[in-house]
C-alpha angles and dihedrals in degrees: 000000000000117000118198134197111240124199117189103234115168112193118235088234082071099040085054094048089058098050086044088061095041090053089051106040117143101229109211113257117257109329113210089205126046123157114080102294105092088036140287108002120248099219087047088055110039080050079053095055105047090055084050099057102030097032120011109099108212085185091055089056093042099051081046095053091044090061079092138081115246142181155190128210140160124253116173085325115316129105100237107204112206135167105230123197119165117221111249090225135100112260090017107197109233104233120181110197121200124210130214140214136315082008126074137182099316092079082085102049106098096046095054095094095042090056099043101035102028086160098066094069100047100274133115113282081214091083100051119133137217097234127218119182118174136187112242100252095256098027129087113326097352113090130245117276111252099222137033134263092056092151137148087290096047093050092049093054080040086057091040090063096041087054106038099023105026099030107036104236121135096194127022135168122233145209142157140151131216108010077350093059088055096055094043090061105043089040084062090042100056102027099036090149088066097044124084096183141318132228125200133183093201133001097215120235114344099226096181087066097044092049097048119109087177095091087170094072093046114091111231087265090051089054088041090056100047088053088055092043105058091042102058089039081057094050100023110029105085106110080043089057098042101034079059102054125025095008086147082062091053101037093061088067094042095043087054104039118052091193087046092051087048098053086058095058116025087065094058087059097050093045091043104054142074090243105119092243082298106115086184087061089067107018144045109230076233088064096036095050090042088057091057086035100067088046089053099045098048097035090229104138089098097054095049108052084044083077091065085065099054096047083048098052103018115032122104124236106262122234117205125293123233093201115112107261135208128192129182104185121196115216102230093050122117115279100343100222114247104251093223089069098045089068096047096053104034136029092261118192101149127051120178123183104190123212098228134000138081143196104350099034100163084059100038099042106008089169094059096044103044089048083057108055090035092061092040094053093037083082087062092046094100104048093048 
């Protein structure tokens, strides 16, 4: 299959409109509550902004993130977009890594380098990887799919034919977290021939445990869990709950407003890392901004919580999954899975409990994580 060079090139058209928009944003009235715990604060925000608009250099971040090569290619019909960067050792692992929402690719960013030159940063060139990192279709530089249904099922059978058809490889490893957690694992589940191993660092909401009124087969953590979880889904699952069922209502205000579409998505990454209520503690305003960045210049918000909809009315109940798993889990992440019910549900033989990190745990502690999937795919390396 055809595989074509990409080059990010944002118009200036679309760099002025934005300006245009910042310059012009209509700010909410007097907030009683401002600080964090009605939503994204305003003073947070309007600081945000102004470093958006008068210091914040798209062309930088896009010359940076250019650095990379990147590709398009085909796949039933959409126009999957991936960064592509082959190891420098000998016997590379291909690894393809899913993102999730409202983050994108550049949740990999910082661990790039670490994967695919591990020696360059005093490790063994031996455990480099071939890395593979997609946009989601409907999300970021990938098109829209072009029928519905595309959920975390579809995309997984979409990755199985970049790697195997389009790219060549016979056997790959997998991992992902959020959106990217859910593909992983059913790409594991219905192609297990092609996959060597997975790792995760979370496995979402559990559903099956929410949904359970037979307390007597659930372990003490699995009971523990279930009372978290429906509470944080009751003070903290709105956008779930929205971005599920009327995301077209929602995407017309985000797709419009690119301090709008901020404020939706700056606050996930505060309340989802392991940064004390301090966003600075874990991100640059330069990453934060890029991330938003990549939504607002392709127009793709929309799109992507319209994924949320279609897990949510199309996907099919997963069974448990035989491919060796991995998981590395950061303390401060959403809902950590029992373990109890981990093993019971995938093939687990590696089990990491980090000391710091969150959500978004490539971004947030690169060196952690990249020292984790490295030793948990070391043991496939001989029989790639």
């Amino acid at each position: 299959m055809l595989i074509k060079k990409f080059k990010i090139e944002i118009s200036d058209e679309v760099l002025q409109d934005l300006n245009n928009r910042l310059d012009h944003t209509k700010w909410p009235g007097y907030l009683t509550n401002s600080d964090w715990e009605c939503g994204t604060d305003k003073g947070y925000l309007q600081s945000l902004v102004s470093y958006w608009r008068n210091d914040y250099d798209w062309r930088l971040q896009e010359s940076e993130l250019n650095q990379y090569a990147q590709f398009t290619s085909n796949v039933d019909g959409v126009d999957i977009h991936f960064i592509y960067v082959k190891g420098k050792g000998k016997n590379a692992i291909p690894l393809i890594l899913t993102h999730g929402w409202p983050d994108s690719i550049i949740r990999y960013k910082k661990i790039i380098a670490l994967l695919t030159d591990p020696a360059s940063f005093g490790g063994d060139a031996n455990d480099s990887f071939d890395l593979i990192i997609p946009s989601l279709p409907g999300f970021g530089f990938s098109s829209t799919p072009g029928f519905s249904g595309c959920n975390n099922s579809k995309v997984a059978d979409l990755w199985a034919k970049l790697m195997t058809e389009n790219l060549g490889y016979s056997q790959f490893a997998a991992g992902g977290g959020d959106i990217g957690s859910g593909v992983t694992r059913y790409l594991a589940l219905q192609h297990p021939e092609l996959v060597l191993g997975i790792y995760l660092n979370d496995v979402g909401i559990i559903k099956d445990l929410l949904t359970t009124v037979d307390l007597d087969n659930l372990s003490a953590e699995e009971i523990q869990y279930k009372k978290i979880a429906q509470q944080w889904i009751a003070q903290e699952g709105g956008y779930m709950s929205i971005q599920s069922t009327k995301p077209q209502t929602l995407a017309y205000g985000l797709s419009d407003s690119p301090v709008g579409l901020a404020a939706w998505i700056i606050e996930k990454f505060r309340s989802w890392s392991d940064c004390n209520e301090d966003l600075q503690n874990s991100y640059s305003m330069d990453e934060l901004i890029t991330n938003v960045m990549i939504y607002w210049i392709t127009n793709t918000i929309g799109t992507s919580v319209q994924m949320y909809f279609e897990n949510t009315h199309s996907l099919s109940p997963m069974s448990k999954i035989g491919v060796p798993t991995g998981v590395g889990l950061f303390p401060k992440d959403i809902l950590l899975p029992p373990r109890t019910w981990a093993e019971k549900n995938l093939n687990i033989v590696h089990w990491t409990e980090m000391p710091r990190g969150g959500h978004f745990a490539a971004m947030e502690e690169p060196f952690l994580f990249a020292e984790d999937i490295t030793k948990f795919f070391r043991t496939f390396r001989n029989i790639v």
